[in-house]
N, C-alpha and C positions, 0 to 999 in steps of 0.2 A: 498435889499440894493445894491449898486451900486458898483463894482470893487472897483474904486480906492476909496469909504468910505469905504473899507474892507480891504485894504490895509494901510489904514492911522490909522485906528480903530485898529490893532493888539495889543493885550494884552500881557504879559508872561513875561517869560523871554527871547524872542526874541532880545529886544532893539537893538539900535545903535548897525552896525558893523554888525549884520546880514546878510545886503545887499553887506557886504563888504569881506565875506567867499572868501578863494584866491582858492581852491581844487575845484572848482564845475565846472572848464574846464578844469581840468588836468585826470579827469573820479577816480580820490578817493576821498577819505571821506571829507564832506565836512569837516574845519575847524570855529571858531569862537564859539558864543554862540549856547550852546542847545536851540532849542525849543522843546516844550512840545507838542504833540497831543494825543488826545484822539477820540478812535473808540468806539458807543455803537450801539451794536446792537439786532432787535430783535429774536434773535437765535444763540445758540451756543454750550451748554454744549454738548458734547461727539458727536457735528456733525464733521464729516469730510469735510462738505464741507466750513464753518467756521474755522476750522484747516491751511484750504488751502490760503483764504483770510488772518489771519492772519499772516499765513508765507510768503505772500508777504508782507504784510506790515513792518513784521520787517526787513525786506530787505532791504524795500526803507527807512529804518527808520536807519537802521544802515550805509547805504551809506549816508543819509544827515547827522546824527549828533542828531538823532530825539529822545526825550526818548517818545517810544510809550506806552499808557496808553491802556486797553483793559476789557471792561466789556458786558456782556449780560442780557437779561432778555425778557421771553419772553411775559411776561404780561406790555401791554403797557402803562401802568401808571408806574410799576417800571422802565421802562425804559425811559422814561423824567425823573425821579426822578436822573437815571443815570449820564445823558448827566447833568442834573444840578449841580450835586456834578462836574463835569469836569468845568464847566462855575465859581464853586465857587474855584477850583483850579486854576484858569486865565490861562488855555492853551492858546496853538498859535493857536489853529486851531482845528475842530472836524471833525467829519467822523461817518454819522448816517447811517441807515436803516430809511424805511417808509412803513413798513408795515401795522398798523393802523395810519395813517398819519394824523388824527386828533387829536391822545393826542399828539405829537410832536409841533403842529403849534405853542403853548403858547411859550414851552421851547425854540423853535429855534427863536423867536422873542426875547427872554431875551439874546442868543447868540449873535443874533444884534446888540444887543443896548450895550451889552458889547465890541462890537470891533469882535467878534471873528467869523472868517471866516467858513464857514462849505462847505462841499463835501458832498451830498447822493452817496449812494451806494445801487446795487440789488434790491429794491423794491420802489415801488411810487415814480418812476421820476416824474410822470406827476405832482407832488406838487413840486416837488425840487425847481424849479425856484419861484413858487409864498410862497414858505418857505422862498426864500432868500439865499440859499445855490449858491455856485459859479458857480454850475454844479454836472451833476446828471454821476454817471460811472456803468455802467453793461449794462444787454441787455434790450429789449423795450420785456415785457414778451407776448404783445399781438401778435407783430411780429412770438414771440418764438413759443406761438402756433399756429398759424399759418402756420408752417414752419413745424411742427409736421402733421396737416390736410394735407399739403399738400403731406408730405413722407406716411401716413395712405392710403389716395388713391393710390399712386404709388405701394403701397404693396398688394391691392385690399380687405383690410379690411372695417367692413362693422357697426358695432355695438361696438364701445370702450366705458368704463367705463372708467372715470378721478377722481382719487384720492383724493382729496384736503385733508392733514394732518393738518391744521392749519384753523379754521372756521374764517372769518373773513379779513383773510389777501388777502388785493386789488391784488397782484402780484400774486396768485396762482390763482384768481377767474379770474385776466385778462388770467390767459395761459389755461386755460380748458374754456373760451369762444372763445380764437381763435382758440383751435381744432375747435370749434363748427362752423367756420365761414370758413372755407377751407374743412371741412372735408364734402366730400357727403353724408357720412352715418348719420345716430345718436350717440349722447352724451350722457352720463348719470352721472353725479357727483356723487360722493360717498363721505362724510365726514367722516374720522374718528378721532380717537385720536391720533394725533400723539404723546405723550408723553407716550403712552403705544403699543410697538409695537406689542406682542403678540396678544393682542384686536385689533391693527389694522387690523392684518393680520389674525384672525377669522372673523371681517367684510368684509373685501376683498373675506377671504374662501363663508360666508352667500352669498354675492354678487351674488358671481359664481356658487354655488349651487341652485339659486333660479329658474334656466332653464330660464332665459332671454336673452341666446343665444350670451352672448357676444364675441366676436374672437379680440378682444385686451381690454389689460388693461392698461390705460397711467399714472405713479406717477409720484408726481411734486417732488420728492427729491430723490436723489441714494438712503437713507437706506430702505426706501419705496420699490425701486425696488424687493429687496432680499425679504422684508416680503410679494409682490405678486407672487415671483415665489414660495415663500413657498408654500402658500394659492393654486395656481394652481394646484402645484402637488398632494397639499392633497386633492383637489376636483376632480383631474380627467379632469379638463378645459385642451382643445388645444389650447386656448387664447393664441398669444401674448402678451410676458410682455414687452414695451418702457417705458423707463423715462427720468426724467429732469434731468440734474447734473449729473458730472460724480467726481468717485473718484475710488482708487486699487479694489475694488470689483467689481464696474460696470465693468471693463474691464475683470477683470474673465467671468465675466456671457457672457458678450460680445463674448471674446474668447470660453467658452462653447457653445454658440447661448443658452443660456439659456432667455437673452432679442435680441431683433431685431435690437435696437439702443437706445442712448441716443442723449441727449441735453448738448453741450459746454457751457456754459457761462463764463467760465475762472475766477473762483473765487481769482487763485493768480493774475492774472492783476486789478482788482478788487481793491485786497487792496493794490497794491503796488502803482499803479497809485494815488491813493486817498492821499495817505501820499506823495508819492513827487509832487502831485501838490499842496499840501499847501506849501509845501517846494516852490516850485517854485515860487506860489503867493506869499509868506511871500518875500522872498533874490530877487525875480527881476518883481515883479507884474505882472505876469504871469498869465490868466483864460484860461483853455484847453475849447474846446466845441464850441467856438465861440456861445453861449446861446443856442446851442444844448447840447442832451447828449451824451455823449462818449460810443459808444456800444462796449460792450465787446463780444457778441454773438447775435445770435444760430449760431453754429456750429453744424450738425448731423457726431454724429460720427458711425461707425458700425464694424463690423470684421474684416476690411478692413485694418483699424486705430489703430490695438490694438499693433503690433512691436513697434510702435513709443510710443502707450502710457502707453506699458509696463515701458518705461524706465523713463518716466516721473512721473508717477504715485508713482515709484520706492521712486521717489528722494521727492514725496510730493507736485511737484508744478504743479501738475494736476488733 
């Protein structure tokens, strides 16, 4: 659907006078009526790096006036079932994930046709636009790996194992293909359970006990990271451990050289961005992206980087 039918289509309690907020250039809180948004995503409970997304979002949610709604789930049927309960609350505006971006396409077509604007986030840009969403914010995760093969060579490593905690999900299986697509060595995927991370990090340990010679190990999630340096030291591996995402612990380990580097993708620009550009679309018909997506990363960060991101990390919004 098209800008200005998604501008004209707003639902809520937006209404008249919206557009008419006097605070949104004087740099405080906007004035006028609340809008409503609502973020569902596919992951969240006791992640950190979800924490981080959220607390930018109620940022930008408290600077516009916004009462932000916030649910997860990470089986992809309950979660369209999510974003529906949001569409039957007539928010102004949604904010998904597309991690299995086929059970989404129905519910974000009901979004449509209700008026109500959407922004993805972190996973399945590559659908965002043919979903209908206004534009897609986080990083292009094939890039990301990429960027990962490319720092793997630079390091002169030779045989990496890539994680995937989540079976199924397009955005982890794009970033352990594009190690595979930069990196001169070999790849090897490893699925585990991410919902149990003990188990994962016995599969990780079996992994690296198997005498397959591997000299790094790449997770696609910070808490990951910790459960392979566990798995390392209890096997005995001299494997490098890198990962994706960073949060307070990645920088510990960072600072230890216990991992070699992570992956930025900036989870609080992420949500923050996301809620004030509906904000933005809603009060002045605003689409960021220009029918691109807005990358939030890769950044590699490494030892280098940890003074700065001690203090950040501190504060929660890194």
């Amino acid at each position: 659907m098209g800008a200005l039918a998604l501008v004209a289509g707003c639902s809520g309690s937006g209404g008249k006078g919206a557009e008419d907020r006097g605070d949104e250039e004087s740099g405080g809180k906007a004035s006028g009526p609340r809008l409503k948004i609502g973020m569902v995503t596919h992951s969240g409970e006791g992640d950190t790096f979800w924490d981080i997304v959220q607390k930018g979002a109620k940022r930008a949610a408290a600077k516009d006036n916004v009462e932000f709604l916030y649910a997860n789930n990470k089986e992809a049927k309950e979660q369209a079932e999510l974003v529906q309960s949001y569409i039957d609350k007539k928010v102004d505006g949604l904010i998904v994930t597309l991690a299995k971006p086929e059970a989404m396409k129905s519910v974000l077509a009901k979004a449509a046709k209700a008026g109500i604007p959407v922004i993805t986030i972190n996973s399945g840009g590559q659908f965002s636009q043919e979903f209908g969403a206004l534009t897609h914010i986080g990083q292009d995760e094939a890039v990301a790996g990429e960027a990962v093969g490319d720092e793997l060579n630079a390091r002169g490593r030779k045989k990496a194992l890539c994680v995937i905690h989540e079976q199924g999900n397009v955005s982890l299986e794009e970033r352990c293909a594009g190690v595979g697509k930069t990196f001169d060595g070999s790849v090897e995927n490893l699925n585990v359970n991410g919902t149990n991370m003990p188990e994962s990090q016995s599969t990780i340990q079996a992994k690296l006990d198997s005498g397959a010679d591997f000299d790094v190990v790449v997770t696609l999630g910070a808490p990951f990271a910790e459960a392979a340096v566990q798995a390392k030291e209890d096997s005995g591996s001299t494997a490098e451990i890198d990962t994706f995402d960073l949060n307070a612990e990645v920088v510990k380990q960072l600072k230890a050289k216990e991992i070699g580097f992570a992956v930025d993708q900036q989870p609080y620009l992420q949500g923050y961005l996301a809620v004030d550009g509906l904000w933005l679309h809603r009060v002045n018909g605003n689409v960021t992206g220009g029918g691109k997506p807005v990358l939030t990363g890769p950044a590699i960060v490494t030892e280098k980087d940890v003074p700065k991101l001690e203090k950040l990390t501190a504060k929660g919004t890194r």
